[in-house]
C-alpha positions in Angstrom: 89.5 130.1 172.5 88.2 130.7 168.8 86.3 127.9 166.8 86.7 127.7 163.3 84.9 125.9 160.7 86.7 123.3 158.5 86.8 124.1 155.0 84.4 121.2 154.6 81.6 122.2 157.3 82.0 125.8 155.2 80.8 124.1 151.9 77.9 122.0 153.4 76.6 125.4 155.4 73.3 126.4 153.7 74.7 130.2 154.8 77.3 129.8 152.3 77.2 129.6 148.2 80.6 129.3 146.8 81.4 128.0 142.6 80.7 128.0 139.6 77.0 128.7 138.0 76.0 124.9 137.6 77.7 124.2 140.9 75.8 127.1 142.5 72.2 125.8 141.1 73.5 122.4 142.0 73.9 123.4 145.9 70.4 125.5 145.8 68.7 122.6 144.6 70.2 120.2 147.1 69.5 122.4 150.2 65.9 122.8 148.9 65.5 118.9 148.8 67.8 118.7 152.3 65.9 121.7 154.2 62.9 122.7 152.6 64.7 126.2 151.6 63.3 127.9 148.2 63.3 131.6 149.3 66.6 133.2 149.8 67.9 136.7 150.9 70.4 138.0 148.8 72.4 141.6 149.3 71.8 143.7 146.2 75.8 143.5 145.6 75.4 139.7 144.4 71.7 139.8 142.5 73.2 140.2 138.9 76.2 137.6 140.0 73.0 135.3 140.9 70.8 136.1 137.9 72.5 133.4 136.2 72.3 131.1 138.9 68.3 131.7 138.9 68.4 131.8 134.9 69.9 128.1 134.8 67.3 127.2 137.8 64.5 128.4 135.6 65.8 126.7 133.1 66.0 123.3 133.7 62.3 123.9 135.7 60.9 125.1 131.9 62.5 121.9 130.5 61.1 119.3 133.3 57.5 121.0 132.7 57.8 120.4 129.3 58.9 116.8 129.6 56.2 115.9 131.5 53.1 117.3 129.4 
């Protein structure tokens, strides 16, 4: 018999990055407060899809170091 994953246990997987930019950063940031996770293997075919992603993470970590000196 085949198990399948509801559509929720899909979006809370830490295998799985599905949305928008913010969302995306959003779900990184979560799973590295949930897990520990702040290293990730990603196939060359999504690097310039997740340049963005790591652009907006970057970001917002340039902003808080500024906020705090």
């Amino acid at each position: 018999m085949a198990s399948y994953l509801t559509v929720e246990e899909i979006l809370d997987s830490p295998k799985a990055l599905i949305g928008t930019i913010p969302e995306m950063a959003h779900q990184l940031r979560e799973r590295r407060e949930r897990y520990g996770f702040n290293h990730y293997l990603i196939p060359e075919q999504f690097m310039h899809d997740l340049s963005m992603v790591k652009a907006l993470l970057a970001e917002e970590i340039s902003v808080a170091a500024a906020g705090r000196r």
